[in-house]
C-alpha positions as CSV (number, residue, x, y, z in Angstrom):
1,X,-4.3,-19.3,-61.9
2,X,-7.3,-20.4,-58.9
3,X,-4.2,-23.1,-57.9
4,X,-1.7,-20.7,-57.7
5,X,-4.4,-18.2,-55.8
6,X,-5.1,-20.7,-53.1
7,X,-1.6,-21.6,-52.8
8,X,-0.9,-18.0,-51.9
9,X,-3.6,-17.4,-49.9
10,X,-2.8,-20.6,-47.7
11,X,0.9,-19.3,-47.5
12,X,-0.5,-16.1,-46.1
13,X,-2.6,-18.0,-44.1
14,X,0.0,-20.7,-42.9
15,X,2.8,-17.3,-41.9
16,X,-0.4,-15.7,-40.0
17,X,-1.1,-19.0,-37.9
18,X,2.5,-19.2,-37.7
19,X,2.9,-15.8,-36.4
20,X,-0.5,-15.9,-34.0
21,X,1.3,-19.1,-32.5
22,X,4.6,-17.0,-31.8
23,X,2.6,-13.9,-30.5
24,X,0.8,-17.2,-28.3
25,X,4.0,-18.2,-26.9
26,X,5.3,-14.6,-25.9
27,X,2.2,-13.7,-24.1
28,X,1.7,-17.3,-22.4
29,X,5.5,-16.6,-21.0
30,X,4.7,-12.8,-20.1
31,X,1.4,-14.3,-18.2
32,X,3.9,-16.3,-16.4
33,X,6.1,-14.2,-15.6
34,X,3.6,-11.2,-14.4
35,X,2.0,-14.4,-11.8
36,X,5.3,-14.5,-10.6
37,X,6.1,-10.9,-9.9
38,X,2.4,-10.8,-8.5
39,X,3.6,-13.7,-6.3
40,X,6.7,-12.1,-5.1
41,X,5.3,-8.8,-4.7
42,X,2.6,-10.7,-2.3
43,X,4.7,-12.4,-0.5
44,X,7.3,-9.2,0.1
45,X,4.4,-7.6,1.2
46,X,3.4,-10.0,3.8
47,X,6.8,-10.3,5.1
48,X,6.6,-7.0,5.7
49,X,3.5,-6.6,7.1
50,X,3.8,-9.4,9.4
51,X,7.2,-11.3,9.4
52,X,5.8,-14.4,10.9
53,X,2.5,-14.9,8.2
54,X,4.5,-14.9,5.6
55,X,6.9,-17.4,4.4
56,X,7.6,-19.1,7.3
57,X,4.3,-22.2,6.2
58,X,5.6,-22.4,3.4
59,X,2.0,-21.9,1.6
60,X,1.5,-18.9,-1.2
61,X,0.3,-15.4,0.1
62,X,-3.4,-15.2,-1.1
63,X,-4.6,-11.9,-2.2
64,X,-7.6,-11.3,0.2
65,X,-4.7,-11.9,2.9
66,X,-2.4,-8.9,1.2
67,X,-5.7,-6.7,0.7
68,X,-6.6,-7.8,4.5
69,X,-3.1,-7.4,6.0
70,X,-3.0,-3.6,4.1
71,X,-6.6,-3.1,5.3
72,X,-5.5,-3.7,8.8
73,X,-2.2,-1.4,8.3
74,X,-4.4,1.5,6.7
75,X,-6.7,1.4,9.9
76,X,-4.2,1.3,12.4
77,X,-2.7,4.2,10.5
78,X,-6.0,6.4,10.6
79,X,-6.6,5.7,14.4
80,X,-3.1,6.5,15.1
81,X,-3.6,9.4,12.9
82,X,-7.0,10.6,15.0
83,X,-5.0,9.9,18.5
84,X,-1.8,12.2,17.5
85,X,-4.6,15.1,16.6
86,X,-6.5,14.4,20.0
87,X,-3.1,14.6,21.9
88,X,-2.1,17.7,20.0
89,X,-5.6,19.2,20.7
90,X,-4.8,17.8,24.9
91,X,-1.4,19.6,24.8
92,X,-2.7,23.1,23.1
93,X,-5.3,22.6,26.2
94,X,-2.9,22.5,28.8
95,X,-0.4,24.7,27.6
96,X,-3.2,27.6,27.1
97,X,-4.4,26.4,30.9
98,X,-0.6,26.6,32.1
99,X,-0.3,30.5,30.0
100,X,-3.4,31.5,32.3
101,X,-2.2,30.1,35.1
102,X,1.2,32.2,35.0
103,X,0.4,34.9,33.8
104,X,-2.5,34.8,37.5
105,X,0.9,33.8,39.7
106,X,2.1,37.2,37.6
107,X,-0.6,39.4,38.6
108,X,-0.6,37.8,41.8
109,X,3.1,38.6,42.9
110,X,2.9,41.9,41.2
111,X,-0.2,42.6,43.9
112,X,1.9,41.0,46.6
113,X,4.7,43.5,46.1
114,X,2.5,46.3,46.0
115,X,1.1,45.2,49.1
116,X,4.5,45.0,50.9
C-alpha cells in the first residue's frame, strides 16, 4: 500500500513538474515576445521623435534615449505652451491700447466737429 502511495504521489508530482515546465515555456515565449513589442514600441517612438536617431545606425533604441527624447518633447511643449499664453497676454495688451486709442480719435473728431 506505502508502494502504491509513493507511486501516486510521484505521479502527482511528475504531472506538476510537467505542468510547471509547460507554464515555463509559455511565460519564457510571452517574455519574449513583450521585449519585442518594447523594442518596437522604442524604436517607433524614436522614429518619430527624431527620424534621423532612430533606425538609420542600425543599433537598438535604449530606453534612457526614449525617456530623454520624450523628456525633450514634453519641454519643448511647456515652453511653447508658456510663449502662446505670453503672446495672448501681448495681443489682449495691444488690442485694449488700440480700443483706447479709438475710442480718443472718437472723442477727438466729435470735438473737432463741434468746433467747426
Amino acid at each position: 500500500q506505502a508502494e502504491e502511495e509513493l507511486k501516486a504521489a510521484w505521479s502527482q508530482q511528475a504531472g506538476q513538474l510537467r505542468e510547471m515546465g509547460c507554464r515555463e515555456r509559455l511565460l519564457r515565449s510571452d517574455m519574449q515576445r513583450a521585449r519585442e513589442q518594447l523594442e518596437s514600441f522604442k524604436t517607433r517612438v524614436m522614429q518619430v521623435c527624431s527620424p534621423s536617431a532612430a533606425g538609420s545606425t542600425g543599433t537598438s533604441v535604449t530606453e534612457q534615449q526614449v525617456i530623454e527624447k520624450v523628456r525633450q518633447i514634453s519641454d519643448e511643449n511647456q515652453q511653447s505652451h508658456e510663449r502662446e499664453k505670453s503672446l495672448q497676454k501681448e495681443l489682449s495688451s495691444k488690442l485694449a491700447k488700440e480700443k483706447e486709442v479709438s475710442a480718443n480719435i472718437e472723442v477727438f473728431k466729435n470735438s473737432l466737429q463741434k468746433l467747426q
